[in-house]
N, CA, C and O atoms as CSV, one atom per row, in Angstrom:
chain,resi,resn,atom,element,x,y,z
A,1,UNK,N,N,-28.087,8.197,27.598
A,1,UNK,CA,C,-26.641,8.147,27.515
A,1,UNK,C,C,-26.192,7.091,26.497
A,1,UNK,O,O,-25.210,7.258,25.773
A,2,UNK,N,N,-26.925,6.052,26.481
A,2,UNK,CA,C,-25.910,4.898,25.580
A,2,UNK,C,C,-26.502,5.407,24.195
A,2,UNK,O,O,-25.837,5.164,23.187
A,3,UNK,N,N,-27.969,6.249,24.044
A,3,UNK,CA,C,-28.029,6.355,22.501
A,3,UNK,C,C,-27.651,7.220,22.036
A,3,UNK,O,O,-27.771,7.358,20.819
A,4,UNK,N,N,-27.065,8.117,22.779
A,4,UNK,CA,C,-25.451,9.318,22.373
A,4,UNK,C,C,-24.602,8.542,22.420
A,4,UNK,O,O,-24.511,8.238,21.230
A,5,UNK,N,N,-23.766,7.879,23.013
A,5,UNK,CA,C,-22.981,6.704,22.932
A,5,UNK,C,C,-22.910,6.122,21.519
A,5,UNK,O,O,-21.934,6.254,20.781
A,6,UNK,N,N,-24.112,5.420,21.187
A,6,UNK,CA,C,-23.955,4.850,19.658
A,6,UNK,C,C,-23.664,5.843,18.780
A,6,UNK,O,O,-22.602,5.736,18.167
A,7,UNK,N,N,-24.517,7.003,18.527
A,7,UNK,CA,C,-24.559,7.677,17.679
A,7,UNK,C,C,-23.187,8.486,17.766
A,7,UNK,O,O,-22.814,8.826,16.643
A,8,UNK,N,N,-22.370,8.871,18.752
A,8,UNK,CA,C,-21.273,8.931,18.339
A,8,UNK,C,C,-19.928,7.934,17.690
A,8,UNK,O,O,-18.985,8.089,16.914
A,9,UNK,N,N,-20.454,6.953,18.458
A,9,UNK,CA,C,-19.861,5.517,17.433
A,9,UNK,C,C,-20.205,5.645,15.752
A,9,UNK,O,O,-19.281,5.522,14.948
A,10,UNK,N,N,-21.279,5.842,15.399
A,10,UNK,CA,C,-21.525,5.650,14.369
A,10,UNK,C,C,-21.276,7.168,13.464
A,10,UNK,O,O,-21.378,7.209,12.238
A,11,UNK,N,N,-21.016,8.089,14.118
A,11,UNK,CA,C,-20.886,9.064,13.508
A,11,UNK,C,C,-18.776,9.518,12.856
A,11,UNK,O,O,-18.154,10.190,12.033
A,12,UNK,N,N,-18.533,8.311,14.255
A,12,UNK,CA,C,-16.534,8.094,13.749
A,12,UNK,C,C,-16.438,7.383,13.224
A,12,UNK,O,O,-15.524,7.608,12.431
A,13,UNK,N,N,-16.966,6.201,13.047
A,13,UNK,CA,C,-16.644,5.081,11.910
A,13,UNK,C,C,-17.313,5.878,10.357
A,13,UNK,O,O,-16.748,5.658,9.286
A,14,UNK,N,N,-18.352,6.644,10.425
A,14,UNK,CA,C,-18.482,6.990,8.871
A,14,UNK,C,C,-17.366,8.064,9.085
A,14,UNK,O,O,-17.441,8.509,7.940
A,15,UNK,N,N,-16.674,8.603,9.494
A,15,UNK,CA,C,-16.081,9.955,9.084
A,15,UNK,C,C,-14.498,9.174,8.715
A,15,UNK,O,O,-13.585,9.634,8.030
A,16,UNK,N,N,-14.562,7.981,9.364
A,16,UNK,CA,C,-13.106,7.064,9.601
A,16,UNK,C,C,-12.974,6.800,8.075
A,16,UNK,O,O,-12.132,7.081,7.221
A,17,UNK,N,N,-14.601,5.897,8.099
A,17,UNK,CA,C,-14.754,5.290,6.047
A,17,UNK,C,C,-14.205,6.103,5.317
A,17,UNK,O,O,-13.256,5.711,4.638
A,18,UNK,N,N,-14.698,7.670,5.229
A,18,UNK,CA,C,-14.746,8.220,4.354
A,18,UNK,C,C,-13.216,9.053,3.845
A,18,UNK,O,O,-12.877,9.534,2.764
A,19,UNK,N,N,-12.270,8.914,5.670
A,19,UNK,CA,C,-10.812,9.216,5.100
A,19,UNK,C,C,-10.222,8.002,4.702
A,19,UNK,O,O,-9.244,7.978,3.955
A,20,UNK,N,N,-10.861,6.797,5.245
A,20,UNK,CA,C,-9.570,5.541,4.267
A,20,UNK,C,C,-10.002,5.641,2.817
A,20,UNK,O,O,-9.318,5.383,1.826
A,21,UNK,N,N,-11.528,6.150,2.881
A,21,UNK,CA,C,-11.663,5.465,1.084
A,21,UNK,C,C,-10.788,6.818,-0.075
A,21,UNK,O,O,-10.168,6.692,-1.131
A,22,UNK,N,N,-11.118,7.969,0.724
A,22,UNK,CA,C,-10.390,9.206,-0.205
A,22,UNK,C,C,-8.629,9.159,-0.086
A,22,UNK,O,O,-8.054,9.911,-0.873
A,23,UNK,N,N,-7.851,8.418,0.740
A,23,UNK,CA,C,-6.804,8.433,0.312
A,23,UNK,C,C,-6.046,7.544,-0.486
A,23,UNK,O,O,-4.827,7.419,-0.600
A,24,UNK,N,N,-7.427,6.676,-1.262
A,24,UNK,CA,C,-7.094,5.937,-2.307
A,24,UNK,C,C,-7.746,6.462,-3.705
A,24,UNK,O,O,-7.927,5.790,-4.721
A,25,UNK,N,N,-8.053,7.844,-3.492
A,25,UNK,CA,C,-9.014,8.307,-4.584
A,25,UNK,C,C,-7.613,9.097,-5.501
A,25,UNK,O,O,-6.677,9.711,-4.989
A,26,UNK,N,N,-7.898,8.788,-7.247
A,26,UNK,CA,C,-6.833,9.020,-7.730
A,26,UNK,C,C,-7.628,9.690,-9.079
A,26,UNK,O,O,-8.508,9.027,-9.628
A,27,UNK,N,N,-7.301,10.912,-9.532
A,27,UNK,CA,C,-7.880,11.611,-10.704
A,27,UNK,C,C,-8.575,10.686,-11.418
A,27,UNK,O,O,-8.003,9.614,-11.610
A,28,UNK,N,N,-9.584,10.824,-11.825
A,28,UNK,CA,C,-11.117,9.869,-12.808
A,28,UNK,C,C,-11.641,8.963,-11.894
A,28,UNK,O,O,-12.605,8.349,-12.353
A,29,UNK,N,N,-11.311,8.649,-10.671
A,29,UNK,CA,C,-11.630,7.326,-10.333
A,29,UNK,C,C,-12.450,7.641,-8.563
A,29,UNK,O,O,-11.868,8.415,-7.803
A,30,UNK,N,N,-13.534,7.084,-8.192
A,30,UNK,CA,C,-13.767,7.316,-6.984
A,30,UNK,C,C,-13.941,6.177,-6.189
A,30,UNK,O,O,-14.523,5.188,-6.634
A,31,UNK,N,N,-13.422,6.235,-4.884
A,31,UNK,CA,C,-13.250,5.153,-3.707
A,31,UNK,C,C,-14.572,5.249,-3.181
A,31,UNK,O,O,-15.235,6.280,-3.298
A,32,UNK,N,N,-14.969,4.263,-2.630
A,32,UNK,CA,C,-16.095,3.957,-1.605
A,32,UNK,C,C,-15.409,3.265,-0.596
A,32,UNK,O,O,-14.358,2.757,-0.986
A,33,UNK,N,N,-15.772,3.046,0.926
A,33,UNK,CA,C,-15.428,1.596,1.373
A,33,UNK,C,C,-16.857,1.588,2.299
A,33,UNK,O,O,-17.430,2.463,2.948
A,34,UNK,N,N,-17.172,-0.008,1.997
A,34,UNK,CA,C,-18.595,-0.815,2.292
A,34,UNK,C,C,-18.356,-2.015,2.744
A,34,UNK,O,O,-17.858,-2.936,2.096
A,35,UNK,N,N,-18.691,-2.039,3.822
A,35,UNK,CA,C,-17.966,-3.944,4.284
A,35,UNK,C,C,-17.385,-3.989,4.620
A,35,UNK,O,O,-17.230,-4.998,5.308
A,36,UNK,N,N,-16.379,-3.038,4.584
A,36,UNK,CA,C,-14.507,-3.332,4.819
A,36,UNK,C,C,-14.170,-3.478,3.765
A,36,UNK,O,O,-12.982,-3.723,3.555
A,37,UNK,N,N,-15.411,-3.348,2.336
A,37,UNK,CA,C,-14.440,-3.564,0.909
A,37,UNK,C,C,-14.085,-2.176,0.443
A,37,UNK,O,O,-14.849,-1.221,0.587
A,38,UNK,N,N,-12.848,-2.097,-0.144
A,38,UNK,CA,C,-12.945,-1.093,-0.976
A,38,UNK,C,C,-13.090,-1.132,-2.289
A,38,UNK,O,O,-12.392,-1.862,-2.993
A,39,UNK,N,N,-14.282,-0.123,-2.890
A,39,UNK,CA,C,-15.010,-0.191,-4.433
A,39,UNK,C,C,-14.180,0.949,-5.158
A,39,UNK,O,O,-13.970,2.094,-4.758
A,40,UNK,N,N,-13.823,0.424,-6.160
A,40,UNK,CA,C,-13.418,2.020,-7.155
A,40,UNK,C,C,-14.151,2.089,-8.318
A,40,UNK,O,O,-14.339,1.091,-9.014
A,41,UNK,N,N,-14.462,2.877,-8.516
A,41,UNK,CA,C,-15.226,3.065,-9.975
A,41,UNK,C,C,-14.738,4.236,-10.985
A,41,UNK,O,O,-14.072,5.129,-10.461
A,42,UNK,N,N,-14.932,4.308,-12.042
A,42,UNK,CA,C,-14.765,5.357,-12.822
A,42,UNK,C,C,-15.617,6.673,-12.330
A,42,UNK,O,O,-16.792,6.449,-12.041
A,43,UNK,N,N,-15.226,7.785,-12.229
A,43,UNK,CA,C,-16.060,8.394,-12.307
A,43,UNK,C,C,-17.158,8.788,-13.569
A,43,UNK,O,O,-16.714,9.093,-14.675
A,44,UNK,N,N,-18.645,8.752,-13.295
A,44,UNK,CA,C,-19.408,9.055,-14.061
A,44,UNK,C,C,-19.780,7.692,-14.637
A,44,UNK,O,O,-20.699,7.638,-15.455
A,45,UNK,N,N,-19.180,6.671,-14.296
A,45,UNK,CA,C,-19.751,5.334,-14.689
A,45,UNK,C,C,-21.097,4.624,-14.425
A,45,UNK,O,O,-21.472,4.454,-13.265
A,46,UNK,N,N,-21.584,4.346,-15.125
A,46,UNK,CA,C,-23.235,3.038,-14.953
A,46,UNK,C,C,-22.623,2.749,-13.791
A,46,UNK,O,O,-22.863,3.498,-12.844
A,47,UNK,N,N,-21.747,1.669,-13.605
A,47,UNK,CA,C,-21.662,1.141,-12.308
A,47,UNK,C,C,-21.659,2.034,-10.755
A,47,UNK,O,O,-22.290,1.790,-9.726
A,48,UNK,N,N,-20.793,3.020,-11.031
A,48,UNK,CA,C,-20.760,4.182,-9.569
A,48,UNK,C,C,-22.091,4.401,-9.509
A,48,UNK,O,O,-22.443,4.273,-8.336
A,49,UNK,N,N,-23.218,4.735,-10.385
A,49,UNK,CA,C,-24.081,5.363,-10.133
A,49,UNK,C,C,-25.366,4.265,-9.905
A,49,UNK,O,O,-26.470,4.760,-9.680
A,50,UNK,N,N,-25.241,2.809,-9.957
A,50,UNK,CA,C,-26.035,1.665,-9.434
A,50,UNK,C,C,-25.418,1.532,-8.349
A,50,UNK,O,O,-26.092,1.228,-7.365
A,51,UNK,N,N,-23.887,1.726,-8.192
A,51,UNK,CA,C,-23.559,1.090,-6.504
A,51,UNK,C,C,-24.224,2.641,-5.554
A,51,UNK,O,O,-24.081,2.515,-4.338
A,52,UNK,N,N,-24.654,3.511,-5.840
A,52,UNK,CA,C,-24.511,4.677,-5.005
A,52,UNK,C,C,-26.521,4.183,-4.835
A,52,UNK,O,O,-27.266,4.861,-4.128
């Protein structure tokens, strides 16, 4: 029971990440959030593709 427990914990906080970081996503540019930070990068950039 508690390791269904986590794994549903951990399965709403990534689905949570992934709507705060896309409603800051703006044509060329892509959101991440890691930490509680939010990353933007160019798309297709050196950097997006070392932070990924």
């Amino acid at each position: 029971m508690k390791k269904l427990t986590l794994t549903a914990m951990l399965l709403t906080s990534l689905f949570a990440t992934a709507a705060l970081a896309s409603q800051y996503d703006k044509p060329g540019f892509v959101t991440e959030v890691e930490d509680g930070r939010l990353w933007v990068f160019r798309e297709g950039s050196k950097e997006l593709e070392e932070f990924k």
